[in-house]
C-alpha positions as CSV (number, residue, x, y, z in Angstrom):
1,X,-14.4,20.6,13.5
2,X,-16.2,20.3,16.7
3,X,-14.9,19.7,19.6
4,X,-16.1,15.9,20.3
5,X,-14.4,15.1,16.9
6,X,-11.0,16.5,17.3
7,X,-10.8,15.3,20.9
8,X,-11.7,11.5,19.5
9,X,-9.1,12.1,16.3
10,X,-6.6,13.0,19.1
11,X,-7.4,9.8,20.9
12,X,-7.3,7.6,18.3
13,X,-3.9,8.9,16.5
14,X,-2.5,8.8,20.6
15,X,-3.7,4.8,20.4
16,X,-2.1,4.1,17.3
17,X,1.6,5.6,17.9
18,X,1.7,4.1,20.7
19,X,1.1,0.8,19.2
20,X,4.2,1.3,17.1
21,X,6.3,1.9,20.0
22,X,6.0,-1.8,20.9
23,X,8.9,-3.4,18.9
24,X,8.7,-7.4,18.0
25,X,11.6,-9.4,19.3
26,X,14.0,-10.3,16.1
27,X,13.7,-14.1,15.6
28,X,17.2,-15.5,15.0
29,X,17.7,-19.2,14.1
30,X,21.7,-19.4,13.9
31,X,25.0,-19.9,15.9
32,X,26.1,-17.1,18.0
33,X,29.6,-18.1,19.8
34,X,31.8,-16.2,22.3
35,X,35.6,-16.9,22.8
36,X,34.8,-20.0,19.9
37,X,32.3,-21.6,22.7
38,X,28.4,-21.6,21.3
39,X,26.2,-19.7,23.6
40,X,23.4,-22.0,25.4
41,X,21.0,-19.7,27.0
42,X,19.4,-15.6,27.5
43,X,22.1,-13.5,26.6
44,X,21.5,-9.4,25.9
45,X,22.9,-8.3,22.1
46,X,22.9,-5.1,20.5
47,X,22.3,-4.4,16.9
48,X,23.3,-1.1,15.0
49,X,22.8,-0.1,11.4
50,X,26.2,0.7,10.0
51,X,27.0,2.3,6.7
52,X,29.8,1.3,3.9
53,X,31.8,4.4,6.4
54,X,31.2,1.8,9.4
55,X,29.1,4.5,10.7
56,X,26.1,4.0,13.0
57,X,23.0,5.1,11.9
């Protein structure tokens, strides 16, 4: 290949990783309560995929 074309193949596959990097926010529409009190408000959560082992993955 000549040079132009592998630089601009370089480019291109560098643009489009680095679109998938930007995650989406997760859209929840449900109750989330603390201590039995509903949360009103910007709170921070953490998600993890567990197995039927209850292990993070």
């Amino acid at each position: 290949m000549k040079p132009i074309a592998v630089t601009n193949l370089l480019l291109v596959l560098l643009i489009l990783c680095g679109q998938s990097l930007l995650a989406a926010p997760v859209a929840y529409s449900g109750k989330v309560a603390i201590n039995g009190l509903n949360v009103d408000g910007s709170v921070q959560m953490r998600f993890a995929l567990r197995d039927d082992n209850g292990t993070v993955r």
